[in-house]
Backbone as CSV, one residue per row, in Angstrom:
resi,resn,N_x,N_y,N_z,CA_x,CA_y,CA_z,C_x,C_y,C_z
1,UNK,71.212,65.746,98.514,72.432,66.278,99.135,73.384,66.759,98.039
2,UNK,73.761,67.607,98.790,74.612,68.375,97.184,76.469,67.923,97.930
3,UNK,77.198,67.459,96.430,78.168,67.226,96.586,79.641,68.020,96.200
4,UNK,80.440,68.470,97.002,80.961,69.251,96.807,82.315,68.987,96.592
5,UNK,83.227,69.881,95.051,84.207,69.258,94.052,85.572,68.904,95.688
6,UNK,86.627,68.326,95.124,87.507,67.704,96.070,88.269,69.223,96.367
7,UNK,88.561,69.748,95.017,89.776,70.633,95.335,88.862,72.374,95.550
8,UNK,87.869,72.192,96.177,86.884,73.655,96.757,86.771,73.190,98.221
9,UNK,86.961,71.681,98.567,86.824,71.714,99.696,88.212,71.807,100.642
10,UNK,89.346,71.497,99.468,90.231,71.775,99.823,91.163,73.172,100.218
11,UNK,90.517,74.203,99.298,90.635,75.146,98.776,90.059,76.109,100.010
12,UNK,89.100,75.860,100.827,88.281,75.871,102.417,88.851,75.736,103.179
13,UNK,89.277,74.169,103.435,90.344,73.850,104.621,91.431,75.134,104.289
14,UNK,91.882,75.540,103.487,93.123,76.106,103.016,93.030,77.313,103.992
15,UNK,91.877,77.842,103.601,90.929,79.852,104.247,90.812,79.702,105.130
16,UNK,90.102,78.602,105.800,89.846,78.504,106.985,90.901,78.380,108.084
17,UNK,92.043,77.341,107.831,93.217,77.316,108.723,94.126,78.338,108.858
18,UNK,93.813,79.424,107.730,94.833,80.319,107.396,93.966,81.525,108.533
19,UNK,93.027,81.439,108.494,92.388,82.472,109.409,92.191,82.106,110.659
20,UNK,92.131,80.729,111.003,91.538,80.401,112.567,93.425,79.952,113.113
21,UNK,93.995,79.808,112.955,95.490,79.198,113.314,96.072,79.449,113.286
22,UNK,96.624,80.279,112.260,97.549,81.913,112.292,98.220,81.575,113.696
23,UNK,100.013,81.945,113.548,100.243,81.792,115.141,100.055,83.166,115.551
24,UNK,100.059,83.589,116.767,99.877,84.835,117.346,101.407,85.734,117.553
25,UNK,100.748,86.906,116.768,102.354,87.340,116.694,102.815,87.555,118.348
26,UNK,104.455,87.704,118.059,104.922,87.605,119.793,104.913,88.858,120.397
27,UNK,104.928,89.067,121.277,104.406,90.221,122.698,105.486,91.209,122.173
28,UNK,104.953,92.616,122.152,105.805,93.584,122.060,106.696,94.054,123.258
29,UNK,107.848,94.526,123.338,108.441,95.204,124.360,109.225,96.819,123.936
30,UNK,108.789,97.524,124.949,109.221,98.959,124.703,110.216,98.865,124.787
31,UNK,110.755,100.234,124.209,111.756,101.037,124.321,113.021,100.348,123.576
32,UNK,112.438,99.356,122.431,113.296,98.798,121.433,113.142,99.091,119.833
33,UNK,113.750,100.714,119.883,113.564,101.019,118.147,114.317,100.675,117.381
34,UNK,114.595,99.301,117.129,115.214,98.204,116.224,114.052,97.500,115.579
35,UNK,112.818,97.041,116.559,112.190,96.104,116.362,110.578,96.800,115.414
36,UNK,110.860,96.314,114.442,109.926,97.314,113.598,108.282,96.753,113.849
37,UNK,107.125,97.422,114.276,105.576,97.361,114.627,104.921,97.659,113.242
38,UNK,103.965,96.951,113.875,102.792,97.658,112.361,101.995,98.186,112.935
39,UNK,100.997,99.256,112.167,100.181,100.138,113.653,99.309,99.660,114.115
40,UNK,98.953,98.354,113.969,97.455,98.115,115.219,98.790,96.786,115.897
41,UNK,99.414,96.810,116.372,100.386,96.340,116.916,100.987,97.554,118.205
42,UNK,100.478,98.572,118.575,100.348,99.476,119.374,100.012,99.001,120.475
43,UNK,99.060,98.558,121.159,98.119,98.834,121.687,99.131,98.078,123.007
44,UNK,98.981,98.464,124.770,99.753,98.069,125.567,101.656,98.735,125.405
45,UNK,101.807,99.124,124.518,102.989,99.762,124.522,102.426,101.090,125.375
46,UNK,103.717,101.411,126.381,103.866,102.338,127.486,103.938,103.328,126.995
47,UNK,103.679,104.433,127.503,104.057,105.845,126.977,104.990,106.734,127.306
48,UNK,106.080,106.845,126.382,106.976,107.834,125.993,108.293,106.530,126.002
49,UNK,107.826,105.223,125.233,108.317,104.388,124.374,109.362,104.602,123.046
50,UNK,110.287,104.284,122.946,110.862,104.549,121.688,110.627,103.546,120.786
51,UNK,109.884,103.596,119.579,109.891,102.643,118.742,110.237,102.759,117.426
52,UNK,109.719,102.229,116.536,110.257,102.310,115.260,108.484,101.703,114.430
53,UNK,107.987,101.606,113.108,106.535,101.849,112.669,107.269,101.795,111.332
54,UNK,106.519,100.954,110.557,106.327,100.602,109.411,105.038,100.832,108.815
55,UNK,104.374,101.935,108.298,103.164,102.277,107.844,102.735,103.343,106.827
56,UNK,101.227,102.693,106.250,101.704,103.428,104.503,100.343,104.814,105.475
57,UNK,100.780,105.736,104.418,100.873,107.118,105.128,100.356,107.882,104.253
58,UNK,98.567,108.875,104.742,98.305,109.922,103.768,99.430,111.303,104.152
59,UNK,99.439,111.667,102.950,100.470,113.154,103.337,99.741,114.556,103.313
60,UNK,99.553,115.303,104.194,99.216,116.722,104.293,99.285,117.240,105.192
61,UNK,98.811,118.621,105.093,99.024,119.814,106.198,97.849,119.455,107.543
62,UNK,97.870,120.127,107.863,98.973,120.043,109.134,100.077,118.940,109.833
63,UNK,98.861,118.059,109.288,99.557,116.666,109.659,99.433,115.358,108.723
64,UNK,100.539,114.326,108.643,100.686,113.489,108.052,100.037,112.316,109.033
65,UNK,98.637,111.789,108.424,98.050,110.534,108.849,98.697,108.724,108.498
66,UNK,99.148,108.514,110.148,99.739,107.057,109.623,98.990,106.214,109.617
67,UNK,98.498,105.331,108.987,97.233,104.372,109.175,97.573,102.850,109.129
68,UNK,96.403,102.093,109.188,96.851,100.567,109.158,96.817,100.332,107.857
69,UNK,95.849,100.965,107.059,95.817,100.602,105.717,95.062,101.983,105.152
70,UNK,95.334,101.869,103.714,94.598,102.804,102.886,94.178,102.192,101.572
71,UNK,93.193,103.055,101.391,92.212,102.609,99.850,92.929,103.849,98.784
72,UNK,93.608,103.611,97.954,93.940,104.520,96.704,92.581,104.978,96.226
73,UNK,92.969,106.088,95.653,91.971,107.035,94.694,92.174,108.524,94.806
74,UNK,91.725,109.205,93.945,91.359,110.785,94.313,91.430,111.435,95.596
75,UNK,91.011,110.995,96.521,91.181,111.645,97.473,91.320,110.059,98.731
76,UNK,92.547,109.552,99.342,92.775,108.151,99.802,91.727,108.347,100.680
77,UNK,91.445,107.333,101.391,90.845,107.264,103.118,91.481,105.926,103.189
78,UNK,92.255,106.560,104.964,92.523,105.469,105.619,91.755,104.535,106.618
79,UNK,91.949,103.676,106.828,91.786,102.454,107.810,92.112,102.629,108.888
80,UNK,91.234,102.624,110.099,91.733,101.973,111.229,92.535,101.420,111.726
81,UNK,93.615,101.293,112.698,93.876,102.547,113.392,94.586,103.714,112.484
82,UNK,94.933,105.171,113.005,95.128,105.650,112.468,96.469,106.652,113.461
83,UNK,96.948,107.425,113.201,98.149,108.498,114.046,98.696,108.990,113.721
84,UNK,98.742,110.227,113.751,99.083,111.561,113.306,100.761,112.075,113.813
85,UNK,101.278,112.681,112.596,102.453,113.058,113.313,102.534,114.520,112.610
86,UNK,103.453,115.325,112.879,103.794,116.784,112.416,103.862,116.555,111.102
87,UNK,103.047,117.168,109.901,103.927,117.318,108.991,104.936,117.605,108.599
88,UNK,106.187,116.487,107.518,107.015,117.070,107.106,107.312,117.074,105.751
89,UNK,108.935,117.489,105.184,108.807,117.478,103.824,109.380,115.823,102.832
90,UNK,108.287,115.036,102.601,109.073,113.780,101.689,109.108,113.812,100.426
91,UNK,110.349,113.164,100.123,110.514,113.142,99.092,109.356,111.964,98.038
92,UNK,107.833,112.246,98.151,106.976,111.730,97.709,106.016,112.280,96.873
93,UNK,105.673,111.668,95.289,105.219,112.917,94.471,103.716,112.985,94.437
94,UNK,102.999,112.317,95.646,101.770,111.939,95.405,101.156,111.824,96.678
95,UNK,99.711,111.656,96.979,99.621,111.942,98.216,99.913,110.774,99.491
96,UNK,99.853,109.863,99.046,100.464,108.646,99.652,101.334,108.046,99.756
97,UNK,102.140,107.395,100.096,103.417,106.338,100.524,103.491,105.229,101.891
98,UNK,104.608,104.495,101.757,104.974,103.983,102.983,105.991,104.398,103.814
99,UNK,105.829,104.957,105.512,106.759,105.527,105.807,107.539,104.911,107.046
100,UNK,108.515,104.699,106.940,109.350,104.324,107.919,109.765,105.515,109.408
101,UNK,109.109,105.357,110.431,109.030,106.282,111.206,109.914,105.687,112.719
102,UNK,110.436,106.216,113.152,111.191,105.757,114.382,111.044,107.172,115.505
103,UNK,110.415,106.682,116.741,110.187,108.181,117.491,109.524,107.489,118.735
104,UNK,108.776,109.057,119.721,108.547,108.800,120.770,107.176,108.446,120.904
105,UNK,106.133,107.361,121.525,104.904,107.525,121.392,104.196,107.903,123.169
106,UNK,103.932,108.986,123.092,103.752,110.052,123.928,102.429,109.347,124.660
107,UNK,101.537,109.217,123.725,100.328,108.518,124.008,99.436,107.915,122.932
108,UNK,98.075,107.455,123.405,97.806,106.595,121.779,97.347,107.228,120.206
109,UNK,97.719,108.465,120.720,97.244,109.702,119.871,98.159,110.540,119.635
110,UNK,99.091,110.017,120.030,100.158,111.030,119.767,101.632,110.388,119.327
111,UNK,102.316,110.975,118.755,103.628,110.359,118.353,104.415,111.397,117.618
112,UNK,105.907,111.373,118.208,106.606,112.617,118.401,107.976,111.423,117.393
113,UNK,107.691,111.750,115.869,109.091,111.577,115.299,110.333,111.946,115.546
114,UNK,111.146,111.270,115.245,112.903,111.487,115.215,113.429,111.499,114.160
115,UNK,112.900,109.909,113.271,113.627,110.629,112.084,112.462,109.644,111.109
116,UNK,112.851,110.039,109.784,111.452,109.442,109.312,111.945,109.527,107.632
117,UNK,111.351,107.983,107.257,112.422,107.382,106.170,110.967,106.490,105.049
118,UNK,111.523,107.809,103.882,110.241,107.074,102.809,110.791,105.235,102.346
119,UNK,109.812,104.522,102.593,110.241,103.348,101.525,109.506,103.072,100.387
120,UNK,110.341,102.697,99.522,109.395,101.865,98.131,109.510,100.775,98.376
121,UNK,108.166,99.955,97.842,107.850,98.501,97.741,108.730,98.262,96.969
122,UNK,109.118,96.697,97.192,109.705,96.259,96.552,109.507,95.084,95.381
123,UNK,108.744,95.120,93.938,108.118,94.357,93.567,109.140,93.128,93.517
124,UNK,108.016,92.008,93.521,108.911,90.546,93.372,107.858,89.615,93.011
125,UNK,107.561,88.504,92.650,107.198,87.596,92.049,106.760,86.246,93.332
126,UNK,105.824,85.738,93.676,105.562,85.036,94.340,106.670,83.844,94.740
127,UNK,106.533,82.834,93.427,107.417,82.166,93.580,108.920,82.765,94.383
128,UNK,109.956,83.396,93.782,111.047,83.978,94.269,110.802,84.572,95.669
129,UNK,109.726,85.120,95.748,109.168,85.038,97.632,109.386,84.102,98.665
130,UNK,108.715,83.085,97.959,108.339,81.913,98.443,109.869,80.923,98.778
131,UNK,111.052,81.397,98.343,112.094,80.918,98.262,113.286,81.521,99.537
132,UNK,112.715,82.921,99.669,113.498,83.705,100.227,112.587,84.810,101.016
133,UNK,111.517,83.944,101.953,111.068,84.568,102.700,111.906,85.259,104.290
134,UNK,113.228,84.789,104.351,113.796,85.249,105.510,114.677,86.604,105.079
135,UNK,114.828,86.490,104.131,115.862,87.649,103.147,114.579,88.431,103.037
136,UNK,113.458,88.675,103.069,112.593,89.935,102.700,111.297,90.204,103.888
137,UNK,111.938,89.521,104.957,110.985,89.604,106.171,110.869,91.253,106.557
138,UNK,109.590,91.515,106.707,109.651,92.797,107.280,109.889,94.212,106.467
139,UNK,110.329,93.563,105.215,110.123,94.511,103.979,108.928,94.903,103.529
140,UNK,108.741,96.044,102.534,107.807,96.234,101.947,107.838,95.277,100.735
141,UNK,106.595,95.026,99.730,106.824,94.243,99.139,105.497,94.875,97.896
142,UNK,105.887,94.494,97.284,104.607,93.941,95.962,104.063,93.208,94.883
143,UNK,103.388,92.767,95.212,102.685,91.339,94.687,102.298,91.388,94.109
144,UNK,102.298,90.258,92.816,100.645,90.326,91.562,100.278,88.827,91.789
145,UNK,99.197,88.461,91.682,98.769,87.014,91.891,97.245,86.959,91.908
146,UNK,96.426,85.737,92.468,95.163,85.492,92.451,94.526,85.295,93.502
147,UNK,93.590,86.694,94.341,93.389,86.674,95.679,92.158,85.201,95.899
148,UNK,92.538,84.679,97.070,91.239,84.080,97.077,90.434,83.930,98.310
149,UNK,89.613,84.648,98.552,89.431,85.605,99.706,87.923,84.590,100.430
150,UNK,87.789,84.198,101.744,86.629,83.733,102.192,86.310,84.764,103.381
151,UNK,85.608,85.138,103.548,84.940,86.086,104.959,86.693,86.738,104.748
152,UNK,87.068,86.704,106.118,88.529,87.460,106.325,89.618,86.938,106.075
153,UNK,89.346,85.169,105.608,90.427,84.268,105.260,91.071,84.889,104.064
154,UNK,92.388,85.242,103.362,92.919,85.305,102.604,93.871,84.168,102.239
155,UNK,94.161,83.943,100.986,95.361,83.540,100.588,95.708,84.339,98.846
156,UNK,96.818,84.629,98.510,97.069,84.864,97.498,98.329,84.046,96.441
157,UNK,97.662,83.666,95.507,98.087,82.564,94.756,98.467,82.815,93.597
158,UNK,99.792,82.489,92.915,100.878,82.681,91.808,100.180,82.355,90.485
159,UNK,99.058,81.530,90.272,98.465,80.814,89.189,97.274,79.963,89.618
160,UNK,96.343,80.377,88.947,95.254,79.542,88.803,94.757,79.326,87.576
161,UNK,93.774,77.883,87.512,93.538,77.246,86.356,91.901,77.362,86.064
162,UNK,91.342,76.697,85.191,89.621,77.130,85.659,88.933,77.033,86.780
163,UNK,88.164,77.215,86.736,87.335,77.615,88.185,88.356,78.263,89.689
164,UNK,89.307,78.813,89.316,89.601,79.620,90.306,90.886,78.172,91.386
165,UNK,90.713,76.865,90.466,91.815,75.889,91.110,93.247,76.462,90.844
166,UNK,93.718,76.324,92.034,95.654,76.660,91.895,96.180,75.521,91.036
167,UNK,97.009,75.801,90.297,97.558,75.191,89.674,98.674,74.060,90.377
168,UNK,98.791,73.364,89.923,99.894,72.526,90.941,101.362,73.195,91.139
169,UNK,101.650,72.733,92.637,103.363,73.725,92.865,102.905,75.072,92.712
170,UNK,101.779,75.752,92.830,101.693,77.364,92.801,101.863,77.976,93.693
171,UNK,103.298,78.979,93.968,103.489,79.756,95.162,102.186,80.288,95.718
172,UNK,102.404,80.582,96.940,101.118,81.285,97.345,101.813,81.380,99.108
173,UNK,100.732,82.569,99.717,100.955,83.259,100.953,99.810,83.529,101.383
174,UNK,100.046,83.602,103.275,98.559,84.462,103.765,98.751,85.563,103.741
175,UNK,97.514,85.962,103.416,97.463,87.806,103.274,96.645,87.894,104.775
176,UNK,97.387,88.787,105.348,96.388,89.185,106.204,96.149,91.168,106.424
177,UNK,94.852,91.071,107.138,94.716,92.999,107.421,94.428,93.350,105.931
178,UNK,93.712,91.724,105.405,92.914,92.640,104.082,92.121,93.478,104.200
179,UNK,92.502,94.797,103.770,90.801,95.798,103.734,89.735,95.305,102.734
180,UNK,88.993,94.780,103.614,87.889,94.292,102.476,86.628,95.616,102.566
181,UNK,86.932,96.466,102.631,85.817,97.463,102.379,86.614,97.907,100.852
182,UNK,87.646,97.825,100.534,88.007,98.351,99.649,87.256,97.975,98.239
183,UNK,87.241,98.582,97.200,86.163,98.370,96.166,86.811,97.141,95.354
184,UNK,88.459,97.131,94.969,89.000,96.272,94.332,88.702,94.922,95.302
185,UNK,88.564,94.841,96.268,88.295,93.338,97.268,86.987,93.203,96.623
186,UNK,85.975,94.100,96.951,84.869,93.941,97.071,84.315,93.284,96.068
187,UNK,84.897,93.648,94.191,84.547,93.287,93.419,85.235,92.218,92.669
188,UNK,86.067,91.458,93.466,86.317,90.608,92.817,85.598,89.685,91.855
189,UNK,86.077,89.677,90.650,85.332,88.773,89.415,84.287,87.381,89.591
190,UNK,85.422,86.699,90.337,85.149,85.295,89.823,83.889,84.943,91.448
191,UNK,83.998,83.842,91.841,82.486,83.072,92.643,83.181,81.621,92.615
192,UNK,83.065,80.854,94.100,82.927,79.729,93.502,82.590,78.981,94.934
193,UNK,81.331,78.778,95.366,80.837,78.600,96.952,80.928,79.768,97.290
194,UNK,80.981,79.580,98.492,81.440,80.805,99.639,83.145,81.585,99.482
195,UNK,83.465,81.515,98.029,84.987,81.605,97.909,85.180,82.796,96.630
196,UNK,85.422,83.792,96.833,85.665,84.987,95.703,87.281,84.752,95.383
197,UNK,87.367,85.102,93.690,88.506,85.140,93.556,89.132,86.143,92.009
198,UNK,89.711,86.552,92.507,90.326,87.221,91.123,91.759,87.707,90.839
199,UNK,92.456,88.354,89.822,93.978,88.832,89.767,93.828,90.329,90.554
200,UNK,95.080,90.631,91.424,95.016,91.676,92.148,96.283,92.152,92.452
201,UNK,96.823,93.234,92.625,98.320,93.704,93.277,97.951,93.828,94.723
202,UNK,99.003,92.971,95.202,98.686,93.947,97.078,100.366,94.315,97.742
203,UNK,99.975,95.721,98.084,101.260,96.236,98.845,101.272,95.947,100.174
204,UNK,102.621,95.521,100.717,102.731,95.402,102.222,103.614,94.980,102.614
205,UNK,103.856,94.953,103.647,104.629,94.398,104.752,104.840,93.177,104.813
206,UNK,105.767,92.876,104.651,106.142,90.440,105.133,106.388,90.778,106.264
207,UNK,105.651,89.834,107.116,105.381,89.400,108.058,105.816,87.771,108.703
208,UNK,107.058,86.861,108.589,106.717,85.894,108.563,107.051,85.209,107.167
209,UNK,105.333,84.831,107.502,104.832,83.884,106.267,104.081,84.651,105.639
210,UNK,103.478,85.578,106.039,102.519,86.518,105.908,102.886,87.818,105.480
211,UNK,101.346,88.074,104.792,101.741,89.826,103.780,100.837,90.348,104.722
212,UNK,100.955,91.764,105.473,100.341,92.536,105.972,100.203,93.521,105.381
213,UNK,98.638,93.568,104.642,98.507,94.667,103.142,98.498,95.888,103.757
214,UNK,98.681,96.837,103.577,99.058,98.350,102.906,98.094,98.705,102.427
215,UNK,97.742,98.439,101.150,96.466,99.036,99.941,96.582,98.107,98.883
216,UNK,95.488,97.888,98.047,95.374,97.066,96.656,95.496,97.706,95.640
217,UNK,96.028,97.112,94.607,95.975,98.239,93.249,95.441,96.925,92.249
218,UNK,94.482,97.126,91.645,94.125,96.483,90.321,95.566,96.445,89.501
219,UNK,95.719,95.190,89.008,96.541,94.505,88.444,96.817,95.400,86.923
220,UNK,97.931,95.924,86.769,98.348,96.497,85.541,97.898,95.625,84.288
């Protein structure tokens, strides 16, 4: 029988509760563009709804694609779900961003802006997160830390020591709406059981307790 270290099994319980227990976010209601959505947070909203959308965004002609997530590179591809609005002109020097959109959603394919507002992440430091998660709820955000990723379980962690153990007192958060097709997930370095782990940037949304990623960027 093979015996397995204290703090990997702990490190399990950790992925596992973070993915099966999660509370369920609360029920949307239309026609409240105060209350900011993320886009697979759609779905059951009525049509010709006023809302408001927090989502990182390829930019081009004809139309600007809003997505749930995107993979950086040469040419982006987004994630599932996805929604199109008119192109317009942002003040963005590259083909991607996060865009703050408030408008009409006509149907699940359609969405008729009003007014529409670039944001930058806001980098910050785990710990100082971890302090003042009600002051940056719902912001964009950006992270550097140590993903430690099981099937879809995420957590991302301020410091780790050998073998991929958190260090004691190490901030840390659930990541969730990791794109794990992405190549930076995919290749994470390290191994340790059923548990990948390595240093990573992730952009997104606070949620909570929770980061709702955006896209990954390999760690500067």
């Amino acid at each position: 029988m093979r015996f397995w270290p204290l703090w990997l099994i702990v490190i399990i319980g950790s992925l596992v509760s973070c993915g099966s227990t999660a509370p369920a976010l609360p029920p949307i209601a239309a026609n409240q563009p105060n209350q900011i959505l993320l886009l697979n947070e759609l779905d059951g909203i009525g049509a010709n709804s006023t809302i408001t959308v927090l989502t990182p965004a390829l930019l081009s002609q004809p139309n600007t694609i809003l997505a749930a997530a995107i993979e950086l590179g040469d040419q982006p591809i987004a994630y599932q779900p996805t929604l199109a609005i008119p192109a317009q002109t942002f003040a963005i020097t590259n083909s991607y961003g996060v865009l703050r959109v408030n408008g009409v959603l006509k149907s699940s394919t359609e969405f008729e802006p009003i007014t529409v507002k670039v944001v930058e992440p806001t980098s910050i430091n785990l710990g100082e997160l971890n302090q003042n998660l009600s002051v940056y709820n719902n912001q964009v955000l950006r992270l550097n830390g140590t993903l430690l990723l099981k099937d879809q379980a995420a957590l991302l962690v301020e410091e780790v020591g050998s073998g991929g153990v958190p260090t004691a007192n190490a901030a840390q958060i659930t990541v969730e709406q990791i794109p794990s097709q992405s190549p930076l997930v995919q290749q994470l370095p390290n191994e340790q059981g059923n548990i990948r782990y390595g240093q990573i940037t992730l952009v997104g949304m606070l949620r909570g307790k929770s980061l709702h990623v955006f896209w990954v960027e390999a760690q500067p």
